[in-house]
N, C-alpha and C positions, 0 to 999 in steps of 0.2 A: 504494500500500500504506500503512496506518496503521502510524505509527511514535509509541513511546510511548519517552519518559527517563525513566529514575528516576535521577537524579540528588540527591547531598549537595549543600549549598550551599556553607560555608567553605570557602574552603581549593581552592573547585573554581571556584567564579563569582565568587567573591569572598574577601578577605582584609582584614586588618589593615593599616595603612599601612607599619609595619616589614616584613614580608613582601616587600615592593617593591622593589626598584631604586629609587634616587636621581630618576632622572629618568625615572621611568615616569610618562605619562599617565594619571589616574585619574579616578573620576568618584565621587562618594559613591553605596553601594549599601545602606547600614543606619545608622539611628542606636541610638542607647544609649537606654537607658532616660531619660535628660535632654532628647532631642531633638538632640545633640549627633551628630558622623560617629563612626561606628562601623568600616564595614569601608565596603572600597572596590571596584570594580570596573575593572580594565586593559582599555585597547581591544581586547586580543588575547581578553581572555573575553567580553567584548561582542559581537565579532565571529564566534566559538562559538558563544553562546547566538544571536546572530541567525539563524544556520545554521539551528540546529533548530526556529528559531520559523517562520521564515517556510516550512520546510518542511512545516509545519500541523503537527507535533509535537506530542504531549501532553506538557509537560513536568512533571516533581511530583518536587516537592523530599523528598527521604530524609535527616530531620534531628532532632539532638539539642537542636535549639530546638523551645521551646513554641512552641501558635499562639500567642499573645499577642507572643512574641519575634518571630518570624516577621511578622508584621506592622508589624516595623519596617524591612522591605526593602524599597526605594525603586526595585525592578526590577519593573516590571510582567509580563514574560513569566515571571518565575518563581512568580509568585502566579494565575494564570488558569483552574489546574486543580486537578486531588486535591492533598491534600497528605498526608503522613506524617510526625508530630511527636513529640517528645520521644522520640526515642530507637525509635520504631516501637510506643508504647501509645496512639496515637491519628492515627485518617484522618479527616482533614477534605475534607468533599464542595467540589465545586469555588464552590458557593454560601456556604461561609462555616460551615453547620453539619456537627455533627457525624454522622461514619457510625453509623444506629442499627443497620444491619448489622452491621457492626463489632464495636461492643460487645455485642449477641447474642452475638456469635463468643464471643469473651470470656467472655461469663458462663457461655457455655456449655461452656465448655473447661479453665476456671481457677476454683479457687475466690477469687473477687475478695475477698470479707470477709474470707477469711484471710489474706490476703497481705495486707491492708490493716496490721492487728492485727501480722503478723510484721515489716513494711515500719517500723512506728512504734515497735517493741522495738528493733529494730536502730539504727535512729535514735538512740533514747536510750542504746544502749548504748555508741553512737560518739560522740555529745557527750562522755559520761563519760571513755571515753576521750582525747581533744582536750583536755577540761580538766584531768585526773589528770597528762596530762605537759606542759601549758600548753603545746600546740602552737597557732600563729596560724590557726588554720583553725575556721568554722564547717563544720555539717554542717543538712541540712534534707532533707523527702521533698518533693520536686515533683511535683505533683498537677494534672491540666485535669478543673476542679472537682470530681465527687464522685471522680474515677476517682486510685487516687494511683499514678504511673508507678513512682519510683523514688527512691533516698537518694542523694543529690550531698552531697559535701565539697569546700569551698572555700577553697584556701587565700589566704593573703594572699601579695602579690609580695614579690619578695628572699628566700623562704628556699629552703629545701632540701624542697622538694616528695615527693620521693620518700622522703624520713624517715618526711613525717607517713602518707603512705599505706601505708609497710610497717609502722612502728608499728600504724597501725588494723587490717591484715589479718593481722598476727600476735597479737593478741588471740586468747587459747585459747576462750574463751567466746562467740565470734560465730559465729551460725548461719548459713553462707553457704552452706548446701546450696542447689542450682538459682540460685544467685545467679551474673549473669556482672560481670564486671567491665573499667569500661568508662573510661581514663587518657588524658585532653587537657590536657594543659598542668599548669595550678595546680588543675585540679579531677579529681575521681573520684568515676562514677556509680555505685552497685551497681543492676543493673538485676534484675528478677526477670523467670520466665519468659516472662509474656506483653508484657515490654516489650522486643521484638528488632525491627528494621527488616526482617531475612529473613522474618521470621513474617507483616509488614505487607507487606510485597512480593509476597508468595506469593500471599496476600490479595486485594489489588488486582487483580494482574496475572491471575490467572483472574476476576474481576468482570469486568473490561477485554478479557479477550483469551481466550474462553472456547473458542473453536475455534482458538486458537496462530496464526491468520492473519496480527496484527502482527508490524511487526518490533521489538524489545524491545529497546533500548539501555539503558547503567548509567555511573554514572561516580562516585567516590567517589577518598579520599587516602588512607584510614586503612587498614591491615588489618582494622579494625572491620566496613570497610564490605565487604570481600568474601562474605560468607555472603550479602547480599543480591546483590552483583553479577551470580552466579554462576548466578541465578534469572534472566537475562535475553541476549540471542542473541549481542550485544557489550559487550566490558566497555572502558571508556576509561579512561584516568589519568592526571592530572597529570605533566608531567616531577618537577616538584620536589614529591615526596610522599613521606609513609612509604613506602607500597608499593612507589614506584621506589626508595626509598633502598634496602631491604630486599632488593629479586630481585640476584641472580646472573646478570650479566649471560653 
């Protein structure tokens, strides 16, 4: 039987070096934009992801990395198939370019130029914000090239994170209708509608699996990531994740 993952990447195949035990074996799995180690992979996810690989598994990463980021993972079985980027407003074919299906889908569903135009008001009315109360955080729209996904705020480390984000989302004048909002660490996406990972899942998986024959696995840490999960036969998760921390045992 054909068996497909959609799988997150952080946090699921790999992490940060703090994230670890002291004396966990690791292997570098990402670098940084310097070429430097970024995140790292433990023999216990190595040994997971081998599972699925060598059971011919489609594996395709469901991630808030761009492709550009994304191709600084130094794991070849997570890079061999689809991919799904930024947040789920772009599927990359397993050859490298972009799905023109895809963004068909898209144009035909979304008014893209609006959202473009409302995407970059917003932006500028969040910088204003950031600077009016000289909070340490930029903001910027992340875009895979003409297509713009979403508005990221970034904060700088050491402060109080969640000040600058409720300062920005209690701004009376910000138009966040259909806006979802999406909190990792020191940064906050606003994503607008057609940039959901459930939307690209959905997506895929009937492209992929158009008579339900596969068998459909998911694996993700966030709460974020369950709207996609939930789209697929089994859902997996980290011991140590939000969603474990979160359920009632």
């Amino acid at each position: 039987m054909e068996m497909i993952l959609f799988t997150d990447i952080d946090d699921c195949f790999m992490a940060t070096r703090r994230k670890f035990a002291d004396n966990t074996p690791l292997t570098v799995a990402s670098l940084d934009i310097h070429g430097e180690p970024r995140s790292y992979i433990s023999d216990k996810q190595q040994a997971l992801l081998d599972i699925f690989s060598k059971s011919g598994a489609r594996i395709i990463p469901v991630t808030g990395r761009s492709h550009r980021t994304l191709q600084r993972i130094q794991v070849d079985a997570l890079l061999n198939s689809w991919k799904i980027v930024s947040h789920g407003a772009l599927i990359i074919e397993p050859n490298g370019e972009k799905s023109q299906e895809w963004l068909d889908y898209l144009n035909h569903e979304f008014p893209l130029s609006s959202w473009s135009k409302k995407l970059a008001i917003l932006n500028h009315q969040i910088s204003d914000v950031l600077d009016s109360q000289q909070h340490q955080a930029k903001c910027h729209i992340v875009s895979e090239d003409d297509l713009d996904c979403y508005v990221c705020i970034k904060c700088s480390e050491d402060i109080d994170y969640q000040q600058v984000f409720d300062s920005v989302l209690s701004a009376s004048y910000l138009d966040l209708d259909e806006i979802k909002i999406h909190i990792n660490g020191r940064n906050m996406a606003l994503l607008p509608p057609y940039t959901q990972k459930q939307l690209a899942v959905e997506f895929l998986n009937h492209r992929l699996n158009k008579d339900d024959q596969a068998l459909t696995l998911s694996m993700g840490d966030s709460l974020s990531d369950i709207p996609f999960m939930k789209h697929t036969d089994f859902l997996f998760i980290p011991a140590k994740s939000q969603i474990s921390e979160t359920l009632s045992w």
